[in-house]
Each structure stands twice: as C-alpha cells, then as structure tokens.
N, C-alpha and C positions, 0 to 999 in steps of 0.2 A: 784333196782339199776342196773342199767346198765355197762355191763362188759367191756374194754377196745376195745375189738374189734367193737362192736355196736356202740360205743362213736365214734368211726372213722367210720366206716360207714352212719351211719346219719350226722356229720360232711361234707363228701365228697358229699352227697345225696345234701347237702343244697349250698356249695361251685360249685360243678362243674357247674351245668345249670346257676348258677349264672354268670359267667365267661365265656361263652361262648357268650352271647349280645358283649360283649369287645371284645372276638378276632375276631367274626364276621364283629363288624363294622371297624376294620382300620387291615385287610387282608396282603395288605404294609408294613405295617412297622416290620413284621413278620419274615421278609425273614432271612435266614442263609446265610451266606457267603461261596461261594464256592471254597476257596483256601485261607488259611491263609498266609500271608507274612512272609520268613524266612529272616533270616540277613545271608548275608555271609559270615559271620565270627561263629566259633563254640561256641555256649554257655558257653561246658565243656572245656577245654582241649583232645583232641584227643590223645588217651594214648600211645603217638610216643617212648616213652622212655619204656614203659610196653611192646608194641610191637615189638620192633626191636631184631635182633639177631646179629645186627652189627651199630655202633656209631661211626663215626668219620670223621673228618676233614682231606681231600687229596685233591690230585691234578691230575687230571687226565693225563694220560701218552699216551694209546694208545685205538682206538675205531678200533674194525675189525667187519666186517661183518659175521655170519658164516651159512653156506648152512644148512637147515633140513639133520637132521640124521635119525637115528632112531625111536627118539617119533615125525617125522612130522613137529619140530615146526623150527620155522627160530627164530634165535636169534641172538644177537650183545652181542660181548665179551666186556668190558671196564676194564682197569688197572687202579690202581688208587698208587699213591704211597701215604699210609700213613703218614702227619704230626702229625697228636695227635690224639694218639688212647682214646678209651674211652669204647666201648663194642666189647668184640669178635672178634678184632685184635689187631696189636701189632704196637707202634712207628716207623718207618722205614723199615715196611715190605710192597713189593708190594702186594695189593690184586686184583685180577682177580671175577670179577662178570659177567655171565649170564644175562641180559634181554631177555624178548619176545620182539621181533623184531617189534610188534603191537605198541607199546609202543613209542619206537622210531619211528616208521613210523606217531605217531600221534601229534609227538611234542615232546618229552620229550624226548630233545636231551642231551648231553652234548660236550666237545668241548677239543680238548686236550689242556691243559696246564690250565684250567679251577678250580681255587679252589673251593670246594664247601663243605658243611657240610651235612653230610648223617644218615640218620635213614631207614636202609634197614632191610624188614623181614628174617627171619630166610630162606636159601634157599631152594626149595620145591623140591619136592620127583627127580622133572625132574632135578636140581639143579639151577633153576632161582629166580631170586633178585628180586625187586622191592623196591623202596622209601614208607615207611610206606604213606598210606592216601595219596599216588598222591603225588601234590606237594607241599604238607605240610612236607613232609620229606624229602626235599630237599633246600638247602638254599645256596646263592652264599655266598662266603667271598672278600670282596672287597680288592683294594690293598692293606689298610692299615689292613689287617687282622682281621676286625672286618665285622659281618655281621646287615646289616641294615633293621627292619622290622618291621612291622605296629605288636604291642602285641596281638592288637583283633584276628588280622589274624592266630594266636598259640594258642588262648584263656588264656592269662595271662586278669588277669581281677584288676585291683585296690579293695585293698590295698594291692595287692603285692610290696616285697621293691625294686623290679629294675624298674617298672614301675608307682610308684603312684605317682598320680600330671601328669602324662607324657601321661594318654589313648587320643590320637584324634592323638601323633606323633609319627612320626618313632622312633625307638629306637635302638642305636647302643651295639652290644653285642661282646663280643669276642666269638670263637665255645665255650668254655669251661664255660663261663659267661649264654649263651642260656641252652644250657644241665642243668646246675645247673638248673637256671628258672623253663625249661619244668619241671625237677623234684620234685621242692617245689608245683608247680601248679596240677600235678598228685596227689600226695599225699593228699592236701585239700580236 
C-alpha cells in the first residue's frame, strides 16, 4: 500500500506533463493583470472618529501666516470658534490649531467665516493638526446647517439606517447626525 505522500506524488507525476500541452498551446490567454482597479471611495470606513484627538463643528475666525521658528517648519495658525463640541474641546471656546504650511500651500485651504466639521489628529510632538485622512476629515456645513455628502465617500455602506435605499445620493446630515454615523459604521 502506498503512503499518502507517494499517492501525491504519482498523482502530480501524472497531472503536471499532462497540463502542460494546455498551457503551452494558448500562451495569451495566461496573462496577469498588472494593476488592479481601486474605487475611490473606501471599502471600510476610515477610523476618523477612532483617530481623531479633537471633533467638532466651528466656524472659522482667523488664518495668520507664521514665520519658522525653531523646529524650521513654516506653519499657519487657524481659530476656530467652537459651535458643537464633540471630542477634546468645549462649546464656545476658541480653539487655535497649527498646520504645516505644506498643507495649505497645497490646497487645503480654509476661509474665515467658513463653517466646517473637523476630525483633526491628536496634535504632534512640534504641536501641529492636521484633518484625520486628508479630506476625509474635513467636511463643509452649508447654510442650513447641515452637511451634504456622497456615504460611499465615508464608507457608510447600506444597510446602514441613515443611508439605506439612499447609496448612489448625496445625503444630507446635521455635524452631530454624521458623527453618530461615522461611529455606528466604525464599530461594524
């Protein structure tokens, strides 16, 4: 009797040369593709609420420019005054954020008087901010207070309840309505 490992070897002795006439003859149709197609929108949710060290809904006050100091770097101050805090500040306190000045130099401006809803990381050792994942953690609020945006674009996926029936359109959110979202979506 022959032992499991022989069994496959004779098995493969007899399969491989056999398969080889086939892949010899259509060579073409073989090929691998070399770059898979991604969606630009995120499969998961991007963990913007897990990441952030500060949540909330202001309005921006004042943008100064400021000279390198010490660590070399060129940065821009932004005020924001607080409408509805949410993580790691407070309802109607000004807060003062750091950017790399890269940042703003590349686009990723903002505008005084400019509402907007922020997911900014924890500030770093130099004390600069940034919007969690670009501009994914940043979101304008329109006049009527509510912010308008495509779910795939946040990875809310159906059958979530603010979204199902609703993935191909825009969907209007209040800041505190989005936050919730993001966070039922995280949690899944």
């Amino acid at each position: 009797m022959l032992s499991s490992f022989w069994k496959f070897c004779v098995v493969a002795v007899i399969l491989v040369p056999a398969s080889l006439p086939v892949a010899a003859e259509q060579p073409t149709r073989l090929q691998i593709p070399t770059s898979i197609p991604r969606s630009p929108y995120p499969q998961r949710p991007h963990p913007l609420i897990k990441s952030s060290g500060y949540i909330f809904a202001g309005t921006v006050q004042s943008i100064e420019r400021a000279a390198p100091k010490r660590s070399g770097i060129a940065t821009v101050r932004i005020s924001f005054h607080v409408d509805q805090a949410m993580r790691g500040v407070r309802t109607g306190q000004t807060l003062a954020i750091r950017e790399w000045a890269g940042l703003w130099e590349s686009g990723e401006r903002y505008r005084r008087g400019e509402r907007v809803l922020l997911f900014l990381y924890p500030p770093s050792k130099l004390g600069l901010t940034s919007p969690v994942a670009g501009p994914l953690g940043r979101f304008r609020i329109g006049p009527d207070g509510h912010i308008v945006v495509d779910p795939k674009r946040i990875g809310l996926q159906a059958p979530h309840p603010d979204v199902a029936g609703r993935l191909g359109e825009q969907v209007s959110f209040s800041p505190l309505e989005l936050v919730h979202s993001l966070r039922l979506a995280e949690e899944e």
